[in-house]
N, C-alpha and C positions, 0 to 999 in steps of 0.2 A: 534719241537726241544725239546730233553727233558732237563728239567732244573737241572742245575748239584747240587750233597750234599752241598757245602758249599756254594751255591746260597740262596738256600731253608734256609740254618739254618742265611743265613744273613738276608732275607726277612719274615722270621719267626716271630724274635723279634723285640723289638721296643727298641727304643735307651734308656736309661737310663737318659740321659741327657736332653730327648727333655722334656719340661715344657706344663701345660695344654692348655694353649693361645695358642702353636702353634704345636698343635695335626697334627700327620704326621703318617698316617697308612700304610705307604709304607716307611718303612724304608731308608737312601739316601746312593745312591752306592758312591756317591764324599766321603760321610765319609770315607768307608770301605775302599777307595781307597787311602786315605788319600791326598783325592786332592778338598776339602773343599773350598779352596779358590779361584778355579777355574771353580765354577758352574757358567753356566750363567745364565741371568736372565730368571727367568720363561716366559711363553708365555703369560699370562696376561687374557687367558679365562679361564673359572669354568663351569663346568657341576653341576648341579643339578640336581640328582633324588625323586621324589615322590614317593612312593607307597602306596594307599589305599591298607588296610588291610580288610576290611569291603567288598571286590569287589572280588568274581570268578572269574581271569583271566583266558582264553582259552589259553592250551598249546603253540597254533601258536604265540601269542601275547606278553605271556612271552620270546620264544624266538626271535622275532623279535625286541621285546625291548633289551633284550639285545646283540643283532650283531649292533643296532645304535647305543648304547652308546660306542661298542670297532670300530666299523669304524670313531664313532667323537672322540674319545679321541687319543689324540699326544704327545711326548714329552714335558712336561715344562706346562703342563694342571692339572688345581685346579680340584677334582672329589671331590664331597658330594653325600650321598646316606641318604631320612628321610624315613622312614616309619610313617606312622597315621592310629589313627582310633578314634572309639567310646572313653570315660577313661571308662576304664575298669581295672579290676584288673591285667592283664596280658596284655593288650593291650592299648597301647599310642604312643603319640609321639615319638622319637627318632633319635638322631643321628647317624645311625648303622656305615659309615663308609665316612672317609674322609683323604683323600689321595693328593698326588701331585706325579706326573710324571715327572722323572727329565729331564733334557734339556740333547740332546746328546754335547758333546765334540767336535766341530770340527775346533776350531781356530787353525790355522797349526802352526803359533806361539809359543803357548802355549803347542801345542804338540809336537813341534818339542824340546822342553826343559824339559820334563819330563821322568822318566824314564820307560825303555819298561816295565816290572813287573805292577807297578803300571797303566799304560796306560791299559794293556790286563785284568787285575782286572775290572778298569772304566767298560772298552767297554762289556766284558760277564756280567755284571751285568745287565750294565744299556739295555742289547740284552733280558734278560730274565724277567724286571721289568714289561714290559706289559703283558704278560705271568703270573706272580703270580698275577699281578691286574685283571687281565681277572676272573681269578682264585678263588679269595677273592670275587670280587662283584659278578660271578655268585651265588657263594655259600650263599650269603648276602641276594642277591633278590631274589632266591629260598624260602629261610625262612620268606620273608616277603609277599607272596600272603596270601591270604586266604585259604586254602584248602576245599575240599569236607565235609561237617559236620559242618564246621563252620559257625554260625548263628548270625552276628552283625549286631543286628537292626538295630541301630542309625548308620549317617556318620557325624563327626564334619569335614568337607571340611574345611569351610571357618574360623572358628576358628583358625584348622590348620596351618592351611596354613599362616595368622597373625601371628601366634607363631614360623613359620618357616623362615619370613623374618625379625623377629628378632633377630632369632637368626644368621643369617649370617653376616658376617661381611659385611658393607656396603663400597666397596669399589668402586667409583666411576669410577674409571681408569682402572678396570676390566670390562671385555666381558661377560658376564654371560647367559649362557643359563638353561633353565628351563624344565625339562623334566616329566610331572607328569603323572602316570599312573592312573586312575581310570577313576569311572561309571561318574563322576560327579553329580552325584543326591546326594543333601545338605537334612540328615533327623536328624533334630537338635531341639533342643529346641530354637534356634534363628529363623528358618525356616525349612519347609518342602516341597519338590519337589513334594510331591505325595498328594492323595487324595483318599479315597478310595479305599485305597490297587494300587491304579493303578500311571502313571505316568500323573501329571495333564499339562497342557496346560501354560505355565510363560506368564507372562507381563514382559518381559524384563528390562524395564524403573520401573514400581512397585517394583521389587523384589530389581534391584540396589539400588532405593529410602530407602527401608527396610535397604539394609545392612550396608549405609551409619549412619542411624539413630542409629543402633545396634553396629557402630565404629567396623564395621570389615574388612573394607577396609586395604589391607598391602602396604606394599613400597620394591618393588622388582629390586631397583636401576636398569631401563633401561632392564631387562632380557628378552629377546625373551623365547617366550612358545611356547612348542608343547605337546598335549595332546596324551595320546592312550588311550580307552578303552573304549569312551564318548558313554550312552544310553547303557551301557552292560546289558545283559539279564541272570536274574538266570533262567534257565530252570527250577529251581524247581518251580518258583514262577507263582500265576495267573497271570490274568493279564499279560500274558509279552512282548504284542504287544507294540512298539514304533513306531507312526508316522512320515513322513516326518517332519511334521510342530512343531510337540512337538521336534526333535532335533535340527532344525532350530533355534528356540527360544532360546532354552538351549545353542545353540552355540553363538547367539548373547547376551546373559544376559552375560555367560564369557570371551566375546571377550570386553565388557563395563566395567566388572569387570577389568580384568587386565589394562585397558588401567587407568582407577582410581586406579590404583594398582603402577602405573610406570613403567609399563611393556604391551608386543606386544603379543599377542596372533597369532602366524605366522601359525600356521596348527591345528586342532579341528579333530581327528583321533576319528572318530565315528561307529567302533568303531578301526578298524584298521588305525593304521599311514602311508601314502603312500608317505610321504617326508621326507628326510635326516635330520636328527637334524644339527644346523649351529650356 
């Protein structure tokens, strides 16, 4: 469907009104429609994306992630999108894009007492709102792989990631799912996954023990995770045989990590995801 001029120029901008606390990158069609007072209540799940910046993602993988993030997101659904990496002068953390989905209209009541103008406003907005979101985060996560040429030694992962769930709002009575795309190989000055140029072998229990001591444990209020991209190979690099057993590990050091995190580690997509985010 293509989305009509004054959809575009509504979904464009950002309201004037709306205040930093409650940052809304998808402008709400209840305003435009001026039927404000009759939004329902949001759906009460949040999607969360990750993206390593510091990770080669393989074309299929990019677009596979993004067809699960537009087949899970629904009506009346919180979206966050971060990007990380190394600090670097151009490259860090970020909150590139966070957004809300507004709920559809369908109490007959409430519809049956508004006016038709206004109701037909609602309804093609809120028809085309997944549409410019589709739209916005492809464009978003496009710009946040790594590209071909770029060379970021270091991965602050777990840093990150700490910095990440503070910065979200801890809301208990929220669903929260966690979707983080990278290698998951931590090459930090807190730790390092590799050895000799190569991918070394974890103590699962040891490395937990380390990051406990290094307080980099986060609190991810109850969030189911699903990874993609885990053991990714830069083809340019030696070294770039990965074992059964060396991702085995890796998976189990993360799947201990999150659960000390407040959070479920539900699929480990090594390096592809072959289950539905939830």
């Amino acid at each position: 469907m293509k989305i009509s001029k004054w959809c575009l120029l509504l979904l464009a901008g950002v309201s004037a009104m709306a205040q930093a606390a409650d940052r809304n990158d998808i402008p709400s069609c209840y305003d435009y429609a001026k039927l404000s007072q009759y939004r329902p209540a949001n759906s009460g799940r949040e999607l969360v994306v990750i993206i390593d910046q510091t990770v080669k993602v393989p074309l299929q993988i990019k677009n596979t992630s993004w067809q699960q993030i537009m087949r899970f997101s629904q009506p009346g659904d919180h979206v966050v999108l971060y990007q990380f990496s190394a600090l670097l002068q151009n490259n860090f953390m970020q909150r590139l894009f966070d957004g809300r989905l507004e709920p559809l209209l369908t109490d007959k009541k409430i519809r049956d007492n508004q006016g038709m103008e206004s109701l037909k406003n609602l309804d093609k907005c809120l028809s085309e709102q997944k549409q410019y979101f589709a739209s916005a985060m492809g464009g978003l996560m496009a710009k946040s792989f790594a590209e071909k040429g770029d060379n970021i030694a270091k991965s602050e992962i777990l840093d990150s990631l700490k910095r990440i769930s503070h910065d979200l709002e801890q809301d208990e009575n929220a669903s929260r799912t966690l979707f983080l795309i990278s290698d998951m190989l931590e090459n930090s000055a807190f730790d390092s996954f590799y050895r000799n140029n190569a991918l070394r072998l974890l103590s699962p229990e040891k490395a937990l023990q380390q990051v406990k001591q290094q307080n980099l444990l986060a609190d991810f209020a109850g969030a189911k995770v699903f990874v993609a991209g885990a053991g990714l190979i830069d083809t340019d690099a030696k070294n770039n045989y990965r074992s059964g057993k060396i991702i085995q590990q890796l998976e189990i050091f993360w799947r201990d990590y999150f659960t000390a995190s407040n959070a479920e580690l539900v699929s480990f997509g090594a390096p592809a995801l072959n289950v539905d985010l939830q």
